[in-house]
VOBA-1610 file (N, C-alpha, C; in pm, whole numbers, padded with zeros to 5 digits, always signed):
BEGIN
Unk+04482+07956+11826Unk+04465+08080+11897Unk+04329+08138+11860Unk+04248+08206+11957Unk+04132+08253+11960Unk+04161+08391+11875Unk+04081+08392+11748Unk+04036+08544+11694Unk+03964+08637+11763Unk+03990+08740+11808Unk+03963+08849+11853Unk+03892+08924+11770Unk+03785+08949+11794Unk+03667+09025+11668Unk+03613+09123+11750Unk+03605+09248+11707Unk+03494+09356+11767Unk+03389+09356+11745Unk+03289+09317+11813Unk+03145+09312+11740Unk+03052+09452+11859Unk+03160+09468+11970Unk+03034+09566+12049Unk+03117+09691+12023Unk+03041+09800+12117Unk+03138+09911+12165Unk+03216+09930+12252Unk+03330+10035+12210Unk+03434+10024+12295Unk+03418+09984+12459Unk+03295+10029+12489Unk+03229+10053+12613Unk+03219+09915+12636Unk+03194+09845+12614Unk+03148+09680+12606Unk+03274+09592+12622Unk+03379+09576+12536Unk+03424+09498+12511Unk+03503+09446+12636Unk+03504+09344+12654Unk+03619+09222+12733Unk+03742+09281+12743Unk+03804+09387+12824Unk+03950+09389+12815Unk+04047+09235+12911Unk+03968+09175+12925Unk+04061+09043+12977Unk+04054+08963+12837Unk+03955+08954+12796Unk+03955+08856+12645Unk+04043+08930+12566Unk+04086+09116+12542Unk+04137+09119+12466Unk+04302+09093+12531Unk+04357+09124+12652Unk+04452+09036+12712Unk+04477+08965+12671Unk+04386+08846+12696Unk+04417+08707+12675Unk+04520+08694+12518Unk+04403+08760+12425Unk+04448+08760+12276Unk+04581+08793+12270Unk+04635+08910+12312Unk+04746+08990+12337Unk+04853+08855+12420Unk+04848+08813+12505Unk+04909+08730+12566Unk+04954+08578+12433Unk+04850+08545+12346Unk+04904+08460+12287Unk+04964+08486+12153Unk+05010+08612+12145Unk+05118+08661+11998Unk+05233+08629+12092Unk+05297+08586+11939Unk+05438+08585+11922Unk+05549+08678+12007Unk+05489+08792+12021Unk+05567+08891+12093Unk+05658+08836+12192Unk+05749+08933+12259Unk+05807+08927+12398Unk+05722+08962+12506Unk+05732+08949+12640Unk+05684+08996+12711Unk+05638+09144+12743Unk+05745+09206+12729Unk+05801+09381+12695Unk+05700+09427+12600Unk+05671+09354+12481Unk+05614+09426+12409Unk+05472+09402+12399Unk+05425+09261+12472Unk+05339+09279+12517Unk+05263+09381+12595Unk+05351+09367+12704Unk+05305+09473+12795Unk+05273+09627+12734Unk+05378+09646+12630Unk+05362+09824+12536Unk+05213+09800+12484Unk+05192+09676+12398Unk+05051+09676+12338Unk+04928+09661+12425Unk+04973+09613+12512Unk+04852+09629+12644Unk+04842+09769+12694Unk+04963+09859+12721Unk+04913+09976+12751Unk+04862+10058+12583Unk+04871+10062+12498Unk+04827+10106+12420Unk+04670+10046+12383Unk+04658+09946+12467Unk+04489+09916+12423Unk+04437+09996+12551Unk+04479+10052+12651Unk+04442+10158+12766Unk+04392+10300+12630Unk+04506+10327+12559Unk+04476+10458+12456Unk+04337+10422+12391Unk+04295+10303+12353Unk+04191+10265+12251Unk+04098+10267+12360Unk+04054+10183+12429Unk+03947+10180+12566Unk+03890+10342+12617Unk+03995+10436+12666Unk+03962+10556+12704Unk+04019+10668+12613Unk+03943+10728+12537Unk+03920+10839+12440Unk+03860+10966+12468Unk+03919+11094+12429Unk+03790+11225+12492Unk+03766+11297+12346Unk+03662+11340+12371Unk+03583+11390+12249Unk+03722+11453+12123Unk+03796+11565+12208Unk+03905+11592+12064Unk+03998+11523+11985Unk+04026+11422+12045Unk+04085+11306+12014Unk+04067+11263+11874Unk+04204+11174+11836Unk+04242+11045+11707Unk+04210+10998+11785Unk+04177+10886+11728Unk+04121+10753+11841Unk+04240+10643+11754Unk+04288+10630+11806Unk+04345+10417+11793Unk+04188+10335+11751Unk+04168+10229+11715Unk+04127+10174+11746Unk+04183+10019+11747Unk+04059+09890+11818Unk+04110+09791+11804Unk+04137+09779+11646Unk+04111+09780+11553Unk+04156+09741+11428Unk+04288+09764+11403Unk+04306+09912+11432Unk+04473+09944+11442Unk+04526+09881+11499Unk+04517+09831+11627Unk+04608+09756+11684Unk+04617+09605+11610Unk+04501+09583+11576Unk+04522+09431+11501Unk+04602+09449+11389Unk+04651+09548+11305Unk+04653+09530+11195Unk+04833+09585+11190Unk+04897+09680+11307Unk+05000+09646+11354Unk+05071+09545+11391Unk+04943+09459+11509Unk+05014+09336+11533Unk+05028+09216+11446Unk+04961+09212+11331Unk+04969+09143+11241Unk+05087+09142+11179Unk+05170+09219+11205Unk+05294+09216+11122Unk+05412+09085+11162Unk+05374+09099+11301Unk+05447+09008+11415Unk+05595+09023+11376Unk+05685+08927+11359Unk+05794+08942+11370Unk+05859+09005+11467Unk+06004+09044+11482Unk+06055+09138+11575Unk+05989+09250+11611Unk+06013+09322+11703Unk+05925+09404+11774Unk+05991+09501+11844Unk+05949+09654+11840Unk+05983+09746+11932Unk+05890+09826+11958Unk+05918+09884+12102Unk+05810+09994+12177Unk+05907+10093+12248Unk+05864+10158+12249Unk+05958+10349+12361Unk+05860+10443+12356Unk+05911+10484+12451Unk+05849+10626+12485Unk+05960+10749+12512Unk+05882+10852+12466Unk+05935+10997+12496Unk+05860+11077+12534Unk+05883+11173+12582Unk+05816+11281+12663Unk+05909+11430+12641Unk+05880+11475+12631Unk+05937+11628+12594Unk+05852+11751+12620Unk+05881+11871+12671Unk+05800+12021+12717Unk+05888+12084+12666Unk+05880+12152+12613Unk+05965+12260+12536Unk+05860+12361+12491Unk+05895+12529+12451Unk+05832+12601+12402Unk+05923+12647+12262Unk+05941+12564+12176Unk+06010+12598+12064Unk+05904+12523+11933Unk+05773+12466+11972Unk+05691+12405+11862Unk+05723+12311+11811Unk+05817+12206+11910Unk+05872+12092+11789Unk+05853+11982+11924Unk+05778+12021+12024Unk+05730+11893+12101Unk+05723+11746+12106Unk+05636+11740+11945Unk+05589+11612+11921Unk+05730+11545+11842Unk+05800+11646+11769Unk+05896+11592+11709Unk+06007+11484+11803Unk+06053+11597+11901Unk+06143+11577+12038Unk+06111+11486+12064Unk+05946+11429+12081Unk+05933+11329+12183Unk+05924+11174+12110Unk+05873+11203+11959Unk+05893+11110+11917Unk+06067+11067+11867Unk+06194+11146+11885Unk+06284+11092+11850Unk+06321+11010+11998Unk+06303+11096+12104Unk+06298+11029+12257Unk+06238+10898+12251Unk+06129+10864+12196Unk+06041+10742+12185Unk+06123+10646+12091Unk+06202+10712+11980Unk+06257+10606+11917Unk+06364+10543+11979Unk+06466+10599+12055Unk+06590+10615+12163Unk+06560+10511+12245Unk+06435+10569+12304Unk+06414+10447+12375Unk+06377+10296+12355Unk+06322+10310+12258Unk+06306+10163+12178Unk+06387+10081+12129Unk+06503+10111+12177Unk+06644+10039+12119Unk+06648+10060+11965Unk+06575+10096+11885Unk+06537+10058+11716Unk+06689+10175+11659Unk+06771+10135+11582Unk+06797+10190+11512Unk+06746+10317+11482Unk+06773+10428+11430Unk+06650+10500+11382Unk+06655+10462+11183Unk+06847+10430+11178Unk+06862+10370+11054Unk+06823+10265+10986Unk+06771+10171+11076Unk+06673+10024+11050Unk+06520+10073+11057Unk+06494+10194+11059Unk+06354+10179+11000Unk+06250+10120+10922Unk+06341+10152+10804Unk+06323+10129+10669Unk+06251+09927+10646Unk+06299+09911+10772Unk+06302+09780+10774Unk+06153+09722+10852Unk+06091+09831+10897Unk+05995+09772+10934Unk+05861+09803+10930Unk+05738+09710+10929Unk+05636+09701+10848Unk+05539+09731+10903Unk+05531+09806+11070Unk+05413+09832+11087Unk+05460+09937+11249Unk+05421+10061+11245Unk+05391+10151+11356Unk+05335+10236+11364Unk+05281+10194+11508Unk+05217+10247+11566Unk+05217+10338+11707Unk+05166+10475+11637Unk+05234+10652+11726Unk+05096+10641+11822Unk+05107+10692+11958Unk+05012+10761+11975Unk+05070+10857+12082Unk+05038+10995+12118Unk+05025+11086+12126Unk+04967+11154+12255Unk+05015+11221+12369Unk+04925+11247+12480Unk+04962+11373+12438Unk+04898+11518+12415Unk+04888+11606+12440Unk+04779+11740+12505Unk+04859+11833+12492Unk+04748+11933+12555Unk+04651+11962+12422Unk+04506+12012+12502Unk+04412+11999+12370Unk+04432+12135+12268Unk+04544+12248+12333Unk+04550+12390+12267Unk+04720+12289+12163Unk+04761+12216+12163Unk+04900+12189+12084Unk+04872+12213+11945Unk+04889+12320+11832Unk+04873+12295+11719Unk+04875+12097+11687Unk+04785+12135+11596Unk+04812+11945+11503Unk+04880+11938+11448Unk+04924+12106+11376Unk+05091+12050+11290Unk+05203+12042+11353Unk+05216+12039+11455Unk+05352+11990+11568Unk+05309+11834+11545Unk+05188+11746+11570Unk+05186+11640+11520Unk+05216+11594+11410Unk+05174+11656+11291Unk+05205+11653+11155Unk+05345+11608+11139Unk+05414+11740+11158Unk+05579+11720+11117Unk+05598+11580+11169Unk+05639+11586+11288Unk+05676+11415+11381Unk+05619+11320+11275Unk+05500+11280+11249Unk+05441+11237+11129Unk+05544+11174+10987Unk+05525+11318+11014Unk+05665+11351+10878Unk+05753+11276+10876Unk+05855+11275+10958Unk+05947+11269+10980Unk+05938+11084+10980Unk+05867+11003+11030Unk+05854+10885+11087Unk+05789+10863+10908Unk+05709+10913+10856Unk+05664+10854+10693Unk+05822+10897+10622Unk+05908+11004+10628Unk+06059+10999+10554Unk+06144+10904+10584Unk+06133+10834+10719Unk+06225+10736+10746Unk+06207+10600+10769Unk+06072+10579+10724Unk+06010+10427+10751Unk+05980+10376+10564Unk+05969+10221+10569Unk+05954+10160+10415Unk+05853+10258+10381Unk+05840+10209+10248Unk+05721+10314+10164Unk+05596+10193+10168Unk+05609+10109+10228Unk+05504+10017+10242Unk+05449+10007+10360Unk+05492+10080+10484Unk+05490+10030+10613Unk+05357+10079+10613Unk+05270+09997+10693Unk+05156+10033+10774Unk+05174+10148+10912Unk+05160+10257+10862Unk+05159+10402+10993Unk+05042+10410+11028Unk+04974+10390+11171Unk+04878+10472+11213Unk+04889+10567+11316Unk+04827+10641+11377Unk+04885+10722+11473Unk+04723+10810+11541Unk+04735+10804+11664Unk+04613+10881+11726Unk+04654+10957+11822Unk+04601+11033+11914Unk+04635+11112+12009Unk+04539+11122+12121Unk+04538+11167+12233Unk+04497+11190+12329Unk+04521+11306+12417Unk+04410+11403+12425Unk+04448+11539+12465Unk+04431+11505+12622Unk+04504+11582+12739Unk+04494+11571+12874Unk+04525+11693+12907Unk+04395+11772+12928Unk+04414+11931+13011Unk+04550+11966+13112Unk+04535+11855+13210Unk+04597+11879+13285Unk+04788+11859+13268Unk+04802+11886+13153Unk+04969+11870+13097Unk+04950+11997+13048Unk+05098+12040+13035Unk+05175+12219+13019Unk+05125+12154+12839Unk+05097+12300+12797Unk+05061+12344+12652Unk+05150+12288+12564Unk+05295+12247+12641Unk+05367+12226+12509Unk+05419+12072+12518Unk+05361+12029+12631Unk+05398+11876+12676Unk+05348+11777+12546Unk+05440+11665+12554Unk+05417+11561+12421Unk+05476+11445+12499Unk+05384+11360+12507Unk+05401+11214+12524Unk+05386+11145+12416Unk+05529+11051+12327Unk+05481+11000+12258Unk+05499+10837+12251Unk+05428+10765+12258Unk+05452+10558+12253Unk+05455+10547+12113Unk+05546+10461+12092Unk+05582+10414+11938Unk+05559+10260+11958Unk+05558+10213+11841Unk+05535+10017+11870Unk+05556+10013+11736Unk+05662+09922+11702Unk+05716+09902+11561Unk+05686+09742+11572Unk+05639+09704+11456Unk+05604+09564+11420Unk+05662+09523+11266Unk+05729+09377+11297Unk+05734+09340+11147Unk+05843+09314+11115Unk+05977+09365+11217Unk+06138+09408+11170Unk+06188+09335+11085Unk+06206+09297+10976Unk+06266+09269+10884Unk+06223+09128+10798Unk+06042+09170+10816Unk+06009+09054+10766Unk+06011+09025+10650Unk+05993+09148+10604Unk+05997+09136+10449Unk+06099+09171+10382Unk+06147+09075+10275Unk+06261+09110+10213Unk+06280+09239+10113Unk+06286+09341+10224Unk+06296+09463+10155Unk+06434+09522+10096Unk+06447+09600+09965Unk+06544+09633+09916Unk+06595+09775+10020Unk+06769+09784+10037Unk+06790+09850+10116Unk+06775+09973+10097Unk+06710+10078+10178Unk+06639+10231+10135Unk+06739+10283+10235Unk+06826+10356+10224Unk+06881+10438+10328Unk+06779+10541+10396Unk+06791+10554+10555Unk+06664+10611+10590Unk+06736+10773+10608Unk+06647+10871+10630Unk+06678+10995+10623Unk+06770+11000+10808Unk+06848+11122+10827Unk+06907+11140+10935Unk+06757+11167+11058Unk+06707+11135+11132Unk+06638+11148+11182Unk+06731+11349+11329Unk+06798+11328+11343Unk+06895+11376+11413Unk+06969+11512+11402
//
């Protein structure tokens, strides 16, 4: 399999070569497709922004093994947006939220409005570092989009790694 190396700027790079790369992991199809739209998050960035980058994504997908992706979406005016949407994102990912613990690499990213406090991101944060191994690789970026309500939260999750490592059993916190 061809190594995938960044040597230009984002602006530059081959998104069919990085395809291609993406196409020859281990993955499922499904989760292919999640890590392909999440290299859309890395490619287009606006100034207030976490950025993803390709490294993050390499260093998620490196985990390989079993695999999950979901999304959530949540508007609420109660300040817990990002939280909501990331338990929505886990829901949808089929994942346990109790098999966390079990896996070695995820990756959050984030569409919000550019006025959303960051500590509505934070907590969610939180919450995903209380219930994941104490080894797992977390990265997480965001993407602000004017045109979403102030309290809107899109969040994509991509869990890599599920139970590769023979980890001792950690009961994970109630997410719920």
């Amino acid at each position: 399999m061809k190594k995938f190396e960044v040597t230009e700027s984002k602006s530059d790079l081959d998104k069919q070569e990085l395809y291609a790369y993406i196409d020859n992991t281990e993955f499922s199809r499904e989760i292919k497709e999640a890590i392909k739209g999440m290299t859309g998050v890395v490619i287009s960035s606006g100034e207030n922004d976490i950025n993803l980058d390709f490294e993050d994504l390499k260093v998620i997908m490196s985990h390989g093994g079993i695999a999950f992706s979901g999304i959530g979406e949540y508007d609420g005016k109660d300040g817990n947006s990002a939280l909501e949407a990331i338990k929505l994102s886990i829901v949808d990912s089929s994942l346990d939220y109790k098999l966390m613990d079990k896996i070695s690499g995820i990756l959050v990213h984030f569409v919000i409005h550019p006025n959303l406090p960051i500590m509505d991101i934070a907590q969610a944060m939180e919450t995903i570092h209380e219930n994941a191994h104490y080894e797992a690789d977390i990265i997480w970026g965001t993407t602000t989009d004017k045109s979403v309500s102030p309290n809107y939260v899109k969040a994509t999750i991509l869990f890599t790694g599920f139970g590769k490592n023979d980890y001792k059993n950690i009961v994970a916190n109630n997410l719920f």
